[in-house]
N, C-alpha and C positions, 0 to 999 in steps of 0.2 A: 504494500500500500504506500503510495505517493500520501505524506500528510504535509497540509500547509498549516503554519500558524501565522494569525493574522490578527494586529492588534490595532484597537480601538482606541477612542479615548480613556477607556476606563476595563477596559478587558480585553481576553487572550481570547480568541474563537480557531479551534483545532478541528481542521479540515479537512474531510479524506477526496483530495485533488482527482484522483481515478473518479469514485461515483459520484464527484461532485454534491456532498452533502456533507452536515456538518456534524460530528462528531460529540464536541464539547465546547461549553462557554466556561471561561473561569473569570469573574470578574476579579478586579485590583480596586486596594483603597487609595492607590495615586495614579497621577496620570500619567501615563506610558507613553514613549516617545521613541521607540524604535525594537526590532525584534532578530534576532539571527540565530540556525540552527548550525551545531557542531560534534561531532560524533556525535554521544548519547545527550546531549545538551541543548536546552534548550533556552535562552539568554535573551531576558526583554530588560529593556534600559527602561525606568523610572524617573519622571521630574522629581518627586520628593522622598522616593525610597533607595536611591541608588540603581545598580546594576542586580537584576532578580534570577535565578537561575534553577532551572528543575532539570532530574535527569530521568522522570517518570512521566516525560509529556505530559506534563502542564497539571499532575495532580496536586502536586505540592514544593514550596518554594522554598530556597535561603540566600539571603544577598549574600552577593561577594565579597571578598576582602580587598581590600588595598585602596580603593577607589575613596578619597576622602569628600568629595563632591556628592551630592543627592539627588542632582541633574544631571542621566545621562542619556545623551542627545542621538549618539551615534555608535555604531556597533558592528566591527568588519573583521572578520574570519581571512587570516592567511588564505593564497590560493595552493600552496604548497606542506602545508603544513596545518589541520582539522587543530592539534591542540592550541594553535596561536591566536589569536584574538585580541585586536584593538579595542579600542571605546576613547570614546569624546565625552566632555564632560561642560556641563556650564559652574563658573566659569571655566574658558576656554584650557581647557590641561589633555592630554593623552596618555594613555597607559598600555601596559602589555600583559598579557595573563599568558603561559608557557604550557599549562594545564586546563586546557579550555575552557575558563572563564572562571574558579572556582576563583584563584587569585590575580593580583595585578599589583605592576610596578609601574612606577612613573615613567614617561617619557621625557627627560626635563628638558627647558627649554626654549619650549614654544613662544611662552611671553615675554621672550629676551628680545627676540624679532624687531629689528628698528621700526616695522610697521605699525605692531603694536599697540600704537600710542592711539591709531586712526580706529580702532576697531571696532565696533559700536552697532549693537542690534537695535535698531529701530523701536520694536514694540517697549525693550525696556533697554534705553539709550544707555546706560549706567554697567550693563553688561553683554557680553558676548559670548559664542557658544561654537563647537566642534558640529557643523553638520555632517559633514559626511569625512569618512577616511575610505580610501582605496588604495588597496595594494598593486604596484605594477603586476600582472600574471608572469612576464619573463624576468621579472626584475623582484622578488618578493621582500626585497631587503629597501627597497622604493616604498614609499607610501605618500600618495595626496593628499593631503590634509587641506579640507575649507572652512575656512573662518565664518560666522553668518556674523554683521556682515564685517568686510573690510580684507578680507587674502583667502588667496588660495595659494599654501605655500605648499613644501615635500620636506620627508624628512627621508636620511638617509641611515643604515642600522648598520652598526658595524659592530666589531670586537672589544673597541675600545667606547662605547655609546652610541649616540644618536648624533648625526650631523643633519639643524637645520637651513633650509634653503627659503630666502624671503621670497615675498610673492614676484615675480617679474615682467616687465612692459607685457601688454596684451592678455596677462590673467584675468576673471574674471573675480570680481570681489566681490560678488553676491552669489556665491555658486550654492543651489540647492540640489543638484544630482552628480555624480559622478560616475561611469559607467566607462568598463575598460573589456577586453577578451582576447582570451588565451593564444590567439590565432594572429594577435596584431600586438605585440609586446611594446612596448613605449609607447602607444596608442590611447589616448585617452578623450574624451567625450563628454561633454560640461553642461548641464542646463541650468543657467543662473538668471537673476533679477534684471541683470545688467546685458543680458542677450548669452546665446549659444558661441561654443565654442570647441576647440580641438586641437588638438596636438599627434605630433608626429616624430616627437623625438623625446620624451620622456616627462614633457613637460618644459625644456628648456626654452622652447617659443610656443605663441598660440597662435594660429588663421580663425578667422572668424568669418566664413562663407554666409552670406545673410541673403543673398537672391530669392526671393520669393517667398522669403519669410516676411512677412506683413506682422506679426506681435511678436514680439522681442522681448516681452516678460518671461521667460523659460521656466518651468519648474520642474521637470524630468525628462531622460534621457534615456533609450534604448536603443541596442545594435544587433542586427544580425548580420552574418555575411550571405550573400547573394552571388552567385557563380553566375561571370558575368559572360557573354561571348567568348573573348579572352580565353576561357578557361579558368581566369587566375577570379579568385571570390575577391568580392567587393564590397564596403559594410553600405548597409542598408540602415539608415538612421530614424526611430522614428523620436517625433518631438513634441509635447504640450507645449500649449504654449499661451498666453493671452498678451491684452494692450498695457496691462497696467495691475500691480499687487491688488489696486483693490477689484479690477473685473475678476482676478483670478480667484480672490477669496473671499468677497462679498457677495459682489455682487453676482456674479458665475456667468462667464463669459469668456470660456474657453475653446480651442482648436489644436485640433491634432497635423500634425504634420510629417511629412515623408521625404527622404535625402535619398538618393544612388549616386550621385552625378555631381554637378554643380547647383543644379537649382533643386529649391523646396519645391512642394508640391502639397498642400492642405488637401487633407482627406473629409471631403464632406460626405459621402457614397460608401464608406466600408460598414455600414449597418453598427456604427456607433455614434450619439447625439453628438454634436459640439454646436458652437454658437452662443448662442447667448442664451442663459439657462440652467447653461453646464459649466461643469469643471473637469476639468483631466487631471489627475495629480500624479498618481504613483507607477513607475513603468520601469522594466529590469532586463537586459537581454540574459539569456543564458545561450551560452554554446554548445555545440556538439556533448552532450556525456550521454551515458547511459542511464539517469535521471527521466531525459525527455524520453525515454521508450520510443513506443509507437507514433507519438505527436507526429515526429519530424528526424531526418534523418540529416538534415542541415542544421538545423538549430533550433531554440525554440525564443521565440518574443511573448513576453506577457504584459499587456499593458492594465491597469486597471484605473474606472474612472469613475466619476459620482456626475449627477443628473440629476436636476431640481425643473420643475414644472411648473407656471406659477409666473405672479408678478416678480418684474428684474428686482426690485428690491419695494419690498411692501412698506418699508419706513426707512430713515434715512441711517446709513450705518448696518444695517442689518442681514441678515439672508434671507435668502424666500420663503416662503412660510412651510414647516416641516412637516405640514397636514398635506401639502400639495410634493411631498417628497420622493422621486423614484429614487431608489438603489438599486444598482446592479453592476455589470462587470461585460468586459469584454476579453479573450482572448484568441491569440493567431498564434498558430501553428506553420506559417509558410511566409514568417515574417513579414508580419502587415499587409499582407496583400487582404485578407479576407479575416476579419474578426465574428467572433460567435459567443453568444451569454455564456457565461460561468458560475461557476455556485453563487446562490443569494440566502446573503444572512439576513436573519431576522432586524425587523426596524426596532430601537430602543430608544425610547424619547427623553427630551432634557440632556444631548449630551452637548457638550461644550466645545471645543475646539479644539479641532484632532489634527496633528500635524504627521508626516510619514518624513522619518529619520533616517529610515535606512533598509534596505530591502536584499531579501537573501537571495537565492539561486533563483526563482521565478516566483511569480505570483499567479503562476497555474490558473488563472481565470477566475482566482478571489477576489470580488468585490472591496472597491472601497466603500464609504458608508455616509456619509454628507457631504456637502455642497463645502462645508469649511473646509477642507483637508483630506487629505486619504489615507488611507491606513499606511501601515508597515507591516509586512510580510515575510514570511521565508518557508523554505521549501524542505523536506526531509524525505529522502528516497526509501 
């Protein structure tokens, strides 16, 4: 059984991704902010309880050690190695657990950064936070580190510590996704605030191809590869995207969009809502494993996205009203060419504002769950 875990603002929903139906809910008494599976482990990052960890799928928990923060933000598993596991923390620190997740050491460092000083999350100006870490796949001793907001820097792991690398010209300083694969090593893939972006050499410069992209707010990012004429495979990008933070989270007025080549291409016809209404939030490629089974024998994309129905905003600042709410999901098996519904979790009302921190090997066609944000997901074979 393919199980996904997929968290909420306020809980874990443990889902068997094969019959698409769902398993178990465990609710939390804090807000959960990101989720990753690792060997027998299970690892959901907490705003105010720390790093949570079960190794009986999801029936019973114990925070980690080491981690002195109670916000954690972000959550990324080695691609070389199941025991290693990062985490991001608000404020902004990194850590390394050698035993998959039970404990953690510091990565020190990060806030020496000359940049530093500029760093600053908007909702609460006063501090900053690890969204996303990603490990180079041919480089696993590389890791991306994004600041929300103010860098996207790298750290490097050696023998004798951690060597960091400040952000440099053309990085994006709002990066909300980071999306890398095994197939294209120095290869990395950015959906930030401040527009999309990519790299081709480890991260030491960035191109930022914008043709036909028309919203430039980015909030995630997913790659398949596509066997081009050529012979030689080619990533196939897909992108959310909106005009502006607030179409993307209030008001919901989102768009999917699709890269092979030079130019974007907006998917209004792959039998997924976008426009205004909607939201796109959480998307993951996975490659080639033995994971995607049957799906795909190229790769597999999972995107998933939230749908609101209803006036653009029924009062000023708000979302649309959660009576008029669709939830559901989409997923593609032939890399965005053709998406199809996914499991649907049950609606839970009064939930508050769900952000997706970090997403594991696929999101197998689990829904996200409101118009605010999408979940966080990960995947276990």
């Amino acid at each position: 059984m393919t199980t996904a875990y997929v968290v909420y603002e306020d809980a874990l929903f443990v889902v068997d991704a094969d019959r698409e139906s769902m398993v178990r809910e465990r609710p939390f008494d804090s807000r959960t902010e990101c989720v990753a599976v690792t060997g027998g482990a299970v690892l959901v990052g907490t705003f105010e309880d720390g790093l949570q960890r079960s190794t009986d799928g999801g029936e019973s928990w114990a925070r980690a050690d080491g981690i002195e923060q109670d916000a954690v933000t972000s959550i990324a598993v080695a691609p070389d190695d199941p025991e290693t596991v990062y985490a991001g923390t608000e404020p902004s620190r990194v850590y390394r657990s050698t035993d998959a997740g039970e404990t953690f050491e510091p990565l020190d460092g990060l806030t020496t950064l000359p940049s530093s000083d500029e760093w600053s999350f908007p909702p609460r100006p006063d501090t900053h936070h690890v969204r996303w870490i990603e490990p180079d796949p041919g480089d696993p001793d590389l890791l991306h580190v994004a600041v929300e907001a103010g860098a996207l820097v790298r750290a490097r792991l050696g023998a004798d510590g951690v060597e960091w690398t400040d952000r440099v010209p053309g990085a994006r300083l709002d990066t909300h996704t980071i999306t890398t694969h095994p197939d294209r090593p120095g290869h990395a893939w950015v959906a930030a605030g401040d527009g999309y972006a990519e790299t081709t050499d480890a991260g030491e410069s960035w191109q930022h191809p914008q043709a036909g992209l028309d919203h430039t707010y980015c909030w995630s990012v997913a790659v398949g590869l596509e066997k081009a004429s050529s012979g030689r495979p080619t990533p196939r990008v897909l992108l959310s995207a909106a005009t502006s933070a607030r179409e993307a989270h209030r008001v919901g007025e989102s768009y999917l969009y699709r890269r092979e080549g030079d130019t974007w291409e907006r998917l209004d016809d792959r039998g997924i809502p976008t426009g205004e209404g909607c939201t796109g939030r959480c998307s993951n490629a996975v490659p080639t494993r033995p994971r995607c089974g049957p799906r795909t024998t190229t790769g597999c994309i999972g995107l998933t996205t939230a749908a609101t129905l209803g006036p653009k905003s029924p009062l000023p600042g708000r979302s649309p009203s959660a009576s008029r709410r669709v939830v559901g999901s989409r997923s593609s098996t032939d890399r965005g060419e053709h998406l199809r519904p996914g499991v649907q979790v049950p609606e839970r009302d009064q939930r508050r504002r769900c952000t997706n921190r970090s997403c594991g090997s696929n999101t197998a066609g689990v829904p996200t769950h409101r118009p605010a944000n999408c979940s966080a997901s990960a995947v276990s074979p």
